[in-house]
C-alpha positions as CSV (number, residue, x, y, z in Angstrom):
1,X,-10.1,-56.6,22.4
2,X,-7.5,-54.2,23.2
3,X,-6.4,-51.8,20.2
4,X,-3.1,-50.1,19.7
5,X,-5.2,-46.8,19.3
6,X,-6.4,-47.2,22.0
7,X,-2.3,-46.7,24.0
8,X,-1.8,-44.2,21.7
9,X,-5.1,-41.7,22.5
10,X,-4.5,-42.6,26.2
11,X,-0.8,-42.1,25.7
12,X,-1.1,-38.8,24.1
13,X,-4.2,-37.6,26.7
14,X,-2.3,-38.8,29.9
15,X,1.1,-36.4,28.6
16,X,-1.6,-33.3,28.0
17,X,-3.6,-33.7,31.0
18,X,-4.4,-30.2,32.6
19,X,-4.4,-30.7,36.3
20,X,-6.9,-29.4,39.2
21,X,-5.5,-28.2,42.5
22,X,-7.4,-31.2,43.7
23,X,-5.8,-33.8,40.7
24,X,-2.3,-32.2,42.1
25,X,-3.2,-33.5,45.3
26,X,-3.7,-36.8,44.7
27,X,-0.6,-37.0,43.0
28,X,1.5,-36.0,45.9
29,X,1.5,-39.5,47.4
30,X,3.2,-40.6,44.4
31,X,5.7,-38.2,43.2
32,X,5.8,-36.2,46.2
33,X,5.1,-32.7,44.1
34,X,4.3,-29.7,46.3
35,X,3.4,-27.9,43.3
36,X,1.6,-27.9,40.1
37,X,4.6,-27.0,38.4
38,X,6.3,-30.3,39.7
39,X,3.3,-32.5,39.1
40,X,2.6,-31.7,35.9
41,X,6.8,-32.1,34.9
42,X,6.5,-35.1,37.1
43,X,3.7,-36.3,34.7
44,X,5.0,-35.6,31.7
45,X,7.9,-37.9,32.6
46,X,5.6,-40.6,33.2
47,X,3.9,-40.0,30.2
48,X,7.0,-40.4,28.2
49,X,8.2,-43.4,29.7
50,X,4.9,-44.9,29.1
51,X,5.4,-43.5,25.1
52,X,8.4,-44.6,25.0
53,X,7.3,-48.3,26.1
54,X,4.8,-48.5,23.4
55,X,7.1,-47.1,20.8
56,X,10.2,-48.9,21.3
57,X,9.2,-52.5,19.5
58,X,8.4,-50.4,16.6
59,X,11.9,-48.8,16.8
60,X,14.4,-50.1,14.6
61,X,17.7,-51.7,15.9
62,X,20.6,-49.4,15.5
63,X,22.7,-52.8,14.1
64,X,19.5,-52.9,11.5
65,X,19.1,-49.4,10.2
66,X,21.1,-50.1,7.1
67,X,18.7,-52.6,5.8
68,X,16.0,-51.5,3.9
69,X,12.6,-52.0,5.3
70,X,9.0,-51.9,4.4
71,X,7.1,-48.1,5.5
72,X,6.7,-49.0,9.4
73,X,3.0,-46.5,9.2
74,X,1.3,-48.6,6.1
75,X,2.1,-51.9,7.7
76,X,0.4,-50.8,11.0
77,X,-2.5,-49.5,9.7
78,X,-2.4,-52.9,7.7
79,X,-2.6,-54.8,10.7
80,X,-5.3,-52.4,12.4
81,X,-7.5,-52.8,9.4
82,X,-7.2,-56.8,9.6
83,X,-6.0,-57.2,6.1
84,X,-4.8,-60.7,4.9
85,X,-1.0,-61.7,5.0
86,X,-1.3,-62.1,1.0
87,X,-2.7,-58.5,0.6
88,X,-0.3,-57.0,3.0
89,X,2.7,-58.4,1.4
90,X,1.6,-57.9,-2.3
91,X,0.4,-54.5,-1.2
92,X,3.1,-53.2,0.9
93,X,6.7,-55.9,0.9
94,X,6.8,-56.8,-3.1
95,X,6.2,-53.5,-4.4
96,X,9.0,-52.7,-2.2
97,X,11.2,-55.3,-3.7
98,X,10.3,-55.1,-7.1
99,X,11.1,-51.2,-7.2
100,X,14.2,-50.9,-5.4
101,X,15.8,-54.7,-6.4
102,X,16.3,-55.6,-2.7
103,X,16.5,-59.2,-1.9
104,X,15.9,-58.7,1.5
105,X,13.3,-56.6,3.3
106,X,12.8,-55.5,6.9
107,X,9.9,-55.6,7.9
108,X,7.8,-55.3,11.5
109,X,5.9,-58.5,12.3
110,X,5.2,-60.8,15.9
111,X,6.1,-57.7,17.5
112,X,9.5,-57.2,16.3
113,X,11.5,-56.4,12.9
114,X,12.1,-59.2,11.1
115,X,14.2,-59.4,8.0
116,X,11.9,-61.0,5.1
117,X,13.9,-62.5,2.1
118,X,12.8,-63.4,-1.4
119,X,14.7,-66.3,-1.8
120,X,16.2,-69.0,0.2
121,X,19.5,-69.2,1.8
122,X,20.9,-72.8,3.2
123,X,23.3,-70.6,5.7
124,X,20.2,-70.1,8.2
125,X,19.9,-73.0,9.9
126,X,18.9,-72.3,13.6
127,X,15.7,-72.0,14.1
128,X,14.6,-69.9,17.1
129,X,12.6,-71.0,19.9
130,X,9.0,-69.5,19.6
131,X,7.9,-66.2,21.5
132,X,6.3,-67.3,25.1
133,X,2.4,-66.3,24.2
134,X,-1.0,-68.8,24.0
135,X,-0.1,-70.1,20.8
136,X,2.9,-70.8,20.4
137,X,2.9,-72.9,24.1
138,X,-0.3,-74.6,22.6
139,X,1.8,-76.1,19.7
140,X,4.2,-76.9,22.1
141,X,8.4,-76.8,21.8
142,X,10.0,-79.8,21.9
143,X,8.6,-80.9,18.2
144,X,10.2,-80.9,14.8
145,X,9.1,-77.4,14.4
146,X,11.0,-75.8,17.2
147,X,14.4,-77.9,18.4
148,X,18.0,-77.7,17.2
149,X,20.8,-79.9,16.9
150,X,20.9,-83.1,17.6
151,X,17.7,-82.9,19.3
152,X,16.2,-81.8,16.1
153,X,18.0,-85.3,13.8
154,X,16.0,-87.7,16.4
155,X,13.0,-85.7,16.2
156,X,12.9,-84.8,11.8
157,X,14.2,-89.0,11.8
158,X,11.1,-90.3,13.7
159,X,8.7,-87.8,11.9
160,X,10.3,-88.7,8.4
161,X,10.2,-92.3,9.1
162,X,6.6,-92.1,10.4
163,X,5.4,-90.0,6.9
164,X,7.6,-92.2,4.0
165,X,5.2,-94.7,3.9
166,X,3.2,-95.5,1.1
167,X,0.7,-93.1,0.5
168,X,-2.6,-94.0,1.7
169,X,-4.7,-93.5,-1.3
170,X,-7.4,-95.4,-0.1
171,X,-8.2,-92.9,2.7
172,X,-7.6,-90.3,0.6
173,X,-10.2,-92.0,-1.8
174,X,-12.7,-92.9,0.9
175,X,-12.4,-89.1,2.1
176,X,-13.3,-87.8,-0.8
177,X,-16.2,-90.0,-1.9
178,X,-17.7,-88.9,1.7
179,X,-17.0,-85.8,0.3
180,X,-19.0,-86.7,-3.1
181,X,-22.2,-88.3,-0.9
182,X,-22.4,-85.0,0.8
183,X,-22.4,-82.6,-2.3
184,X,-24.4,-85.0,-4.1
185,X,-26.1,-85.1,-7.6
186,X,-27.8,-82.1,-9.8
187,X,-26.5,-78.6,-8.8
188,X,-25.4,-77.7,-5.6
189,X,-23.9,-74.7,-3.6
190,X,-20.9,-76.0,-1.4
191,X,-19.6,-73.9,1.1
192,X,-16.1,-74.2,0.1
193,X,-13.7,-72.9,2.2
194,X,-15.6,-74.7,5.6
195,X,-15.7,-77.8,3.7
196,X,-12.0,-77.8,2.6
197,X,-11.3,-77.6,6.1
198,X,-13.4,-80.2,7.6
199,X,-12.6,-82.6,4.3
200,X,-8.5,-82.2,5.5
201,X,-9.7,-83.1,9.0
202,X,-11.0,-86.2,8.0
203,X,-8.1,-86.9,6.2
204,X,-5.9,-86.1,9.2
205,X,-8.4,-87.8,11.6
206,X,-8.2,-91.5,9.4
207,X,-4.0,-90.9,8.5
208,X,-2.4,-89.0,11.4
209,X,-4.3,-89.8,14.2
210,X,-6.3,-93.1,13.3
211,X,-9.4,-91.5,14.5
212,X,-12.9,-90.8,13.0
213,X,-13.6,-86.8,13.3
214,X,-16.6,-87.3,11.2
215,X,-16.3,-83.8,9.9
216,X,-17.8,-84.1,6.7
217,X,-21.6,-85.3,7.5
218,X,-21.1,-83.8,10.8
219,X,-20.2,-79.9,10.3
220,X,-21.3,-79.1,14.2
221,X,-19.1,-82.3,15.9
222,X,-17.8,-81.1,19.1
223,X,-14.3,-81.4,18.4
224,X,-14.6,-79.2,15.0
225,X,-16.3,-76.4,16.9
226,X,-13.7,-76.4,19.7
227,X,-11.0,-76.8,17.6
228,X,-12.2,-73.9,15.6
229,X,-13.0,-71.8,17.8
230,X,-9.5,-72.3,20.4
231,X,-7.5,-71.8,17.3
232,X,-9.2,-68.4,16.5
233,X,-8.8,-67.1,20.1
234,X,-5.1,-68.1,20.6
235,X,-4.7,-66.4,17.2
236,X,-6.3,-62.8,18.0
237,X,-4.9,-60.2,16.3
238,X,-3.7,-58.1,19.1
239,X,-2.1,-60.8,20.9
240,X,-0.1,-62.2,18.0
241,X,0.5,-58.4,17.3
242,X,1.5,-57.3,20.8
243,X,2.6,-60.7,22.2
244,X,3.4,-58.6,25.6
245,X,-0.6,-58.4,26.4
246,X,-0.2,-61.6,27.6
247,X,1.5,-60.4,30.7
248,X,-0.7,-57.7,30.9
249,X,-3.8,-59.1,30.8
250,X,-3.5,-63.3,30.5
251,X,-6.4,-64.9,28.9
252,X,-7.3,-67.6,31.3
253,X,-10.4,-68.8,29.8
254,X,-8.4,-69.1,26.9
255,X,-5.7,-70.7,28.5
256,X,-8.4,-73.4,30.0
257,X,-9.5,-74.0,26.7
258,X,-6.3,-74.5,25.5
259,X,-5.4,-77.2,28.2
260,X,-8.9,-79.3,27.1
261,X,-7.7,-79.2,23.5
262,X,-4.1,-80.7,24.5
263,X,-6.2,-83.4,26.8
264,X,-7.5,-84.7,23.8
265,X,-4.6,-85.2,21.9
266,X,-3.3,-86.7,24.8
267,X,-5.8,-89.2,25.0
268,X,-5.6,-90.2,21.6
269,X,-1.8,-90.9,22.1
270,X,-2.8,-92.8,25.4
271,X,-5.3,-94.7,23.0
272,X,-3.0,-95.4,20.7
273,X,-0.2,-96.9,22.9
274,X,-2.7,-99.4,23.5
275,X,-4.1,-100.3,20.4
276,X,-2.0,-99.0,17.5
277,X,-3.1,-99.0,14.0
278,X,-1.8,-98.0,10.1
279,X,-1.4,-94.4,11.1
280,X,1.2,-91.8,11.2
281,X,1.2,-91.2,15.0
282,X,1.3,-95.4,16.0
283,X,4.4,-95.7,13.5
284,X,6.1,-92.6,15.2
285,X,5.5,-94.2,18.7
286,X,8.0,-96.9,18.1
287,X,11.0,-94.1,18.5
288,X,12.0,-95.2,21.7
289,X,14.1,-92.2,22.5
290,X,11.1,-89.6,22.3
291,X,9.7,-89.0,25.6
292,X,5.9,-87.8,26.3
293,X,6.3,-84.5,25.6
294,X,8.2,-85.0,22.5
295,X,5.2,-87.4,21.3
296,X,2.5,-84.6,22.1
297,X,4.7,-81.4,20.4
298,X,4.6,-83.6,17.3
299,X,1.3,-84.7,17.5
300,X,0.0,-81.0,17.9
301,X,2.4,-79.6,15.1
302,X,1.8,-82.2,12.4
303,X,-2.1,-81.6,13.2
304,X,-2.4,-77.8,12.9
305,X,0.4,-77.5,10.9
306,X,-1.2,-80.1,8.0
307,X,-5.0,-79.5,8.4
308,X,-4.3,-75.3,7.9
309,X,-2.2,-75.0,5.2
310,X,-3.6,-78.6,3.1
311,X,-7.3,-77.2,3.4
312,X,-5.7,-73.6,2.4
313,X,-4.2,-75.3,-0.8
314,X,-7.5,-77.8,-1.6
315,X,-9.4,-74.0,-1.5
316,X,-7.3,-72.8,-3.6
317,X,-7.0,-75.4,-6.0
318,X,-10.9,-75.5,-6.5
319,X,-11.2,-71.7,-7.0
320,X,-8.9,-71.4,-10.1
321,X,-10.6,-74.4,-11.5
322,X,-13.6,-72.4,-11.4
323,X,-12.5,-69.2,-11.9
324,X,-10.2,-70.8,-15.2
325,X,-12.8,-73.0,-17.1
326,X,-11.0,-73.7,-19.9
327,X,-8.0,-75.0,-17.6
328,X,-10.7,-77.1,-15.5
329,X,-11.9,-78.4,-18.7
330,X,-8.2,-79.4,-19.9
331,X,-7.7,-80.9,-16.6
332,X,-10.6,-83.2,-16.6
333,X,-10.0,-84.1,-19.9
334,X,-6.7,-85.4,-18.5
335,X,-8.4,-87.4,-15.6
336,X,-10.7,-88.9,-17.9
337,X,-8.3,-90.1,-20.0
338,X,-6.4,-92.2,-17.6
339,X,-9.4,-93.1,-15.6
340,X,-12.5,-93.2,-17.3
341,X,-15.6,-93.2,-15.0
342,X,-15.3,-95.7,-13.0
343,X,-11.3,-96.2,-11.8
344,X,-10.4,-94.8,-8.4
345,X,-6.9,-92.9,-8.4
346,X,-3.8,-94.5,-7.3
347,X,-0.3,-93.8,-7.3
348,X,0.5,-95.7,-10.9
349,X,-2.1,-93.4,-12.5
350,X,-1.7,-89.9,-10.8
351,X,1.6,-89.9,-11.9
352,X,0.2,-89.7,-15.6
353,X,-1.4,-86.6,-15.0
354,X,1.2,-83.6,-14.6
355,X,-1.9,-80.8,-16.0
356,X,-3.6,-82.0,-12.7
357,X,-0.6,-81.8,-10.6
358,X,0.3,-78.3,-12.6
359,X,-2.9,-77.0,-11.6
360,X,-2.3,-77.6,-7.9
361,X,1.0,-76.4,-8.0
362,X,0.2,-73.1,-10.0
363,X,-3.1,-72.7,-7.2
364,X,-0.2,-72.8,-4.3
365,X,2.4,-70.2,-6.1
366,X,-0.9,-67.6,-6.5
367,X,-2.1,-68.0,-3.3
368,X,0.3,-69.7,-0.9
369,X,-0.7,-71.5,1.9
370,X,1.9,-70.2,4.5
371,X,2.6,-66.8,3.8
372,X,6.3,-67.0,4.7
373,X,8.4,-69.0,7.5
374,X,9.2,-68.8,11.3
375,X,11.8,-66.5,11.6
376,X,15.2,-68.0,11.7
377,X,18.8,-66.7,12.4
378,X,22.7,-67.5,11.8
379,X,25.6,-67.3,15.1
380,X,27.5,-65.8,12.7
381,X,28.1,-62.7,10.3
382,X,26.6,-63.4,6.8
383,X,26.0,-61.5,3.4
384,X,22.6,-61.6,1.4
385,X,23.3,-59.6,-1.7
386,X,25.1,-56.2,-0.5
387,X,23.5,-56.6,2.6
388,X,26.1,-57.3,6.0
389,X,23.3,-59.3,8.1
390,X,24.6,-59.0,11.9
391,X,24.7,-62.7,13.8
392,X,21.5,-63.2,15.4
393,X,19.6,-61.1,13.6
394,X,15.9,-62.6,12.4
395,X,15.4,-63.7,9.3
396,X,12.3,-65.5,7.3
397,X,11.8,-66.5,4.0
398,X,8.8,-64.6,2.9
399,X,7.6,-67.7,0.2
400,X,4.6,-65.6,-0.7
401,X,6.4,-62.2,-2.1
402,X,9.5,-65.1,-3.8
403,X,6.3,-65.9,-5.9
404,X,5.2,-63.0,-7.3
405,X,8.9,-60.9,-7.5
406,X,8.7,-59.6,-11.6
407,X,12.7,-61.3,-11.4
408,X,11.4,-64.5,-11.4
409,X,7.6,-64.7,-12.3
410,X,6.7,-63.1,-15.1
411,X,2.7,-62.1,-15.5
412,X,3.3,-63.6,-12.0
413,X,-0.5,-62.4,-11.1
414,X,-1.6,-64.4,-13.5
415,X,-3.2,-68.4,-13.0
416,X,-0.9,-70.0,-15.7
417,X,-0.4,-73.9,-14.7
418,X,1.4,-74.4,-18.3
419,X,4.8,-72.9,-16.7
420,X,5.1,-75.9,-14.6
421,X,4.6,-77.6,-18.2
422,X,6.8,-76.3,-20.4
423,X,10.0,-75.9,-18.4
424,X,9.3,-72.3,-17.2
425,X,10.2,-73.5,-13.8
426,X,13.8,-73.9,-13.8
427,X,14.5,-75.6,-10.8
428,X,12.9,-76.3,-7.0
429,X,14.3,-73.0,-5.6
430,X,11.7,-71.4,-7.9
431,X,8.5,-72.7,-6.3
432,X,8.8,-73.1,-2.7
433,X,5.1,-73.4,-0.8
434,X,6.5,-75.7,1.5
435,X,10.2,-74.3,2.2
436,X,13.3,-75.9,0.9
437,X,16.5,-77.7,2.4
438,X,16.4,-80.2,5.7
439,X,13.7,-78.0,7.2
440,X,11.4,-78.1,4.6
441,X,7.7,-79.3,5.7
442,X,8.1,-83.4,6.0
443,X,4.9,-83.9,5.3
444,X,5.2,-82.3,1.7
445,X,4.8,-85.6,-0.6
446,X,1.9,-86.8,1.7
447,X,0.0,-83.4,1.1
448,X,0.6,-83.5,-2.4
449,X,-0.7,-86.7,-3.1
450,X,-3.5,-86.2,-0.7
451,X,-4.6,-83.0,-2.7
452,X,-3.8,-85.0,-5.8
453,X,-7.0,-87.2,-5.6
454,X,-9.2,-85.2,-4.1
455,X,-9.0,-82.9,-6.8
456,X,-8.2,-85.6,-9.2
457,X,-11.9,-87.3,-8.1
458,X,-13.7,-84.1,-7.9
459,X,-12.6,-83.5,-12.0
460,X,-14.0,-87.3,-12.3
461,X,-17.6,-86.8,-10.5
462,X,-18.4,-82.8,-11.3
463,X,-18.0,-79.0,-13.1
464,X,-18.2,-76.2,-10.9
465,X,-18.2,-72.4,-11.2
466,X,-18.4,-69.3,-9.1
467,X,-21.4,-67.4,-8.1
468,X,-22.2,-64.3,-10.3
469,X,-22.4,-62.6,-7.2
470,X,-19.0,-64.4,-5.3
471,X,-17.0,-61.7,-3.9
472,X,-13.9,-63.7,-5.1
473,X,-14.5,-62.7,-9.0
474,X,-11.7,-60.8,-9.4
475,X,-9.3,-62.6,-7.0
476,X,-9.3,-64.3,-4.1
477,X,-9.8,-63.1,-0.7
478,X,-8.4,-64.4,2.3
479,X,-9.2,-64.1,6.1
480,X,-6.6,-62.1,8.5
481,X,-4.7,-64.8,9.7
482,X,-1.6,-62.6,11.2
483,X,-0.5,-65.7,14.1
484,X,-0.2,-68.7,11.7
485,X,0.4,-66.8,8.4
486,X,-1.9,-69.3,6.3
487,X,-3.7,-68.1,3.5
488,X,-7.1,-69.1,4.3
489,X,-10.1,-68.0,1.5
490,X,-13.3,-67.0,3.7
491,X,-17.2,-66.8,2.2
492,X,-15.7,-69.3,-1.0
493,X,-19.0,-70.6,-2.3
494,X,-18.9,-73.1,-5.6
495,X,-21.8,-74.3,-7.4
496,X,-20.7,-77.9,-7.9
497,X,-23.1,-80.2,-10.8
498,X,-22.7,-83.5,-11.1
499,X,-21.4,-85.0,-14.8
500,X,-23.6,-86.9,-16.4
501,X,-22.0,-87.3,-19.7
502,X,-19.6,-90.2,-19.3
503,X,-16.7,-90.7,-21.0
C-alpha cells in the first residue's frame, strides 16, 4: 500500500541526487541541459514542483489561517500510525478545545482542512457532494445522504415514510433469540465485536431488505465475507487519506469488486419489485417519483450506514455492561422487573425501562459510533463564536470531541448512565450520536429500539464479563476506521453464562 513516507524519502532523494556525466546525459532529452550545472538546476526545479505537489493539501488556506487548528505533524503521524478516530480526537482535537476554549477546530482530514466544531449549528445546511474516490461512488450520490434541495425533501420524505412504521419487535426478538441459540447455555466466550456485526446484519437483512443473510449460524456466508472484505478495501487508509491515488494508480480489482457488491443490491430491489413484503425497502418502492438510481443510493446508504454504526453501538453497549457490573446488575434488575423470565420485549414494556435505555445512551456518548459528520458548508458569511467562517468553507460536527468537551461533560471519561437519569442532560443538543436538526440520521428511533431488546433480552437470558487478559480493561479500543469514521471495537471477547436463577 502506498505510504506518504514513502513521497517524502523519494521527494527529498530525487532534489539531492548527485548526477554522473552519464545521468546528465540522459537528461538532455528532457530538459535540454548541455551541462551539469543546468541539469542539476533543472532537477531541482522538478523536485520542488513535485514537493510542492505533495505539500500543498497540507497547506492551510490563506482565507483559513485565522482559525485555530489542531498541530498538522501529530495528526499525520496519527494517521501513519493507524490510530482510531476516537484516540485521535481525544488525543489530539479535545485537548485542543478544552485548553484554548475554541468551539471550533481546524483540522486536516479526507485530504483537506476541515473545520471540526463542538457543537451544532442549524445555519449549515448544504451538504456537499462526496469526494470522487471508490467509496464514496460505492455508496452512491443520489440518496438521502448526499442531495440538496428539493431533491433532498422527496428523497428524506420517502425514506422517513418508509422507517415510521411500527417498530418491528418481533424481528428484533427473533434476531436476538438466534443470537441466544448460538451462545447457548453454561459459559461461553463470544467473539463480540464479529458477532455484533453479523447480529445487525440479520436485523438489516429481515427489516431493510426482507432478506435472510443468515449471518448468525453462518459466520463464513458468502455475502458476509464479501461484504467485509469490499468495505475494508474501499476503505484503505491511504486512499481515504490521499483520495488523489485514485488517479494515480486506480484499483480495478477493487473497482470490480465493488460493481458485484452493487449487483446484489440490485437484485434484491429487482426481487422486491416483484414480490414485496413488510420491509423498509418494499414500503419505499411505492415513491413513484424516485427513479432507479435513487432506489439503489438509498438502498446502499441505509445498509452501510445502519449495519456500521448499530453494530458499533450494540459493541459498545455490551462492553460497559461488562466492564460496569454493578450498572449491569441494576440494569437487569430493571428488565426482570417488567418482564420476568418468560415475556418477550415489546414497545409497552421497553418504555418502562429508562436504566436500560440510559445504559445504551451513556455506551454511545463514551464511545460514539460515528466519529463526527460529512463535512458540510454555508453560501454565505457566518460567525461561530469569534470566529468569521468564509462561505464555502468545510465544516463537520465532530460528535465525538462535543461528548467529552470538560464545558459540558463533567468526569466526561467516565461510564455514568445515571446523568441521563437525573436530569444532567439538559436538553437534545447535549447528546447527539446521531446528529441533530432535518439531517439528523432517519433511522434513529428504529436503531434505538432495535438495540433496545437486544440488549434488553441479553440482561433477560445471561451475565457476562471481560477476560482477565482482554486488552479492553482499561478502555476500549477501536479499529482505524479513517473512511467511514465509525467507532468499531476490534479483538472484544465476553464470557457470556447463562442465568439460572429465575426471578
Amino acid at each position: 500500500m502506498p505510504d506518504l513516507r514513502q513521497y517524502w524519502a523519494f521527494a527529498h532523494n530525487f532534489s539531492t541526487l548527485h548526477l554522473t556525466p552519464a545521468s546528465a546525459d540522459w537528461t538532455k532529452p528532457f530538459i535540454g541541459a548541455t551541462n551539469l550545472k543546468t541539469s542539476s538546476i533543472a532537477l531541482y526545479v522538478v523536485a520542488a514542483a513535485f514537493l510542492f505537489l505533495i505539500v500543498r493539501p497540507f497547506i492551510v488556506p490563506r482565507n483559513l489561517s485565522h482559525l485555530p487548528r489542531a498541530p498538522l505533524i501529530p495528526l499525520l503521524r496519527s494517521y501513519l500510525a493507524g490510530e482510531s478516530e476516537d484516540r485521535r480526537t481525544q488525543r489530539i482535537v479535545v485537548p485542543f478545545a478544552n485548553k484554548h476554549g475554541h468551539p471550533i477546530v481546524l483540522v486536516w482530514a479526507f485530504g483537506l482542512w476541515v473545520a471540526q466544531k463542538t457543537w451544532k449549528d442549524p445555519a449549515y445546511t448544504r451538504q456537499l457532494p462526496s469526494q470522487d474516490s471508490l467509496f464514496w461512488r460505492f455508496v452512491g450520490r443520489h440518496n438521502v445522504l448526499f442531495t440538496e434541495g428539493e431533491e433532498w425533501k422527496l428523497h428524506a420524505k420517502s425514506v422517513h415514510a418508509a422507517l415510521q412504521r411500527p417498530p418491528p419487535f418481533s424481528d428484533f426478538a427473533a434476531v436476538a433469540q438466534r443470537l441466544v441459540a448460538t451462545i447457548g447455555d453454561g459459559t461461553k466466550s463470544i467473539k463480540w465485536d464479529e458477532m455484533a456485526q453479523r447480529v445487525t446484519l440479520e436485523v438489516l437483512g429481515a427489516t431493510i431488505l426482507g432478506y435472510d443473510f443468515e449471518a448468525i449460524k453462518n459466520p463464513d456466508s458468502p455475502f458476509v465475507n464479501g461484504y467485509t472484505r469490499v468495505v475494508h478495501a474501499l476503505t484503505q487508509p491511504a486512499y481515504m487519506f490521499m483520495p488523489f491515488l485514485e488517479k494515480i494508480w486506480p484499483r480495478h480489482e477493487v473497482e470490480s469488486e465493488m460493481k458485484k457488491l452493487r449487483s446484489f443490491f440490485s437484485e434484491v430491489l429487482q426481487h422486491k419489485r416483484k414480490s414485496s413484503g413488510d420491509d423498509v425497502i418494499s414500503a419505499m418502492l411505492q415513491e413513484p417519483a424516485f427513479t432507479e438510481t435513487d432506489f439503489l443510493d438509498n438502498m446502499v446508504v441505509l445498509f452501510i450506514a445502519g449495519h456500521d454504526t448499530t453494530s458499533s453501538a450494540l459493541a459498545s453497549s455490551i462492553y460497559y455492561l461488562a466492564k460496569y457490573p454493578q450498572h449491569q446488575a441494576t440494569a437487569r434488575a430493571e428488565v426482570l422487573s417488567v418482564l420476568g423470565d418468560n415475556k418477550e420485549p415489546d414497545s409497552e414494556s421497553i418504555v418502562r425501562m429508562p436504566f436500560v435505555v440510559a445504559c445504551v445512551k451513556e455506551a454511545m456518548r463514551m464511545n460514539d459510533p460515528s466519529n463526527a459528520t460529512l463535512p458540510r458548508a454555508a453560501g454565505i458569511p457566518t460567525q461561530l463564536g469569534k470566529f468569521p467562517i468564509p462561505p464555502n468553507t468545510l465544516v463537520a460536527f465532530n460528535i465525538y470531541a462535543s461528548h467529552h468537551v470538560e464545558a459540558t461533560w463533567a468526569d466526561n471519561e467516565h461510564y455514568d448512565p445515571e446523568r441521563f437519569m437525573t436530569g444532567q442532560v439538559l436538553h437534545t443538543l447535549v447528546a447527539s450520536s446521531f446528529s441533530l436538526g432535518p439531517r439528523q440520521c432517519p433511522a434513529k428511533n428504529f436503531a434505538m429500539w432495535e438495540l433496545r431488546t437486544i440488549v434488553t433480552i441479553l440482561l433477560k437470558e445471561y451475565e457476562w464479563t471481560l477476560p482477565k487478559d482482554s486488552i479492553h480493561r482499561d478502555r476500549i479500543h477501536n479499529g482505524f476506521a479513517f473512511g467511514t469514521n465509525i467507532n468499531q471495537p476490534y479483538d472484544l471477547n465476553i464470557i457470556f453464562t447463562k442465568r439460572t436463577t429465575k426471578a
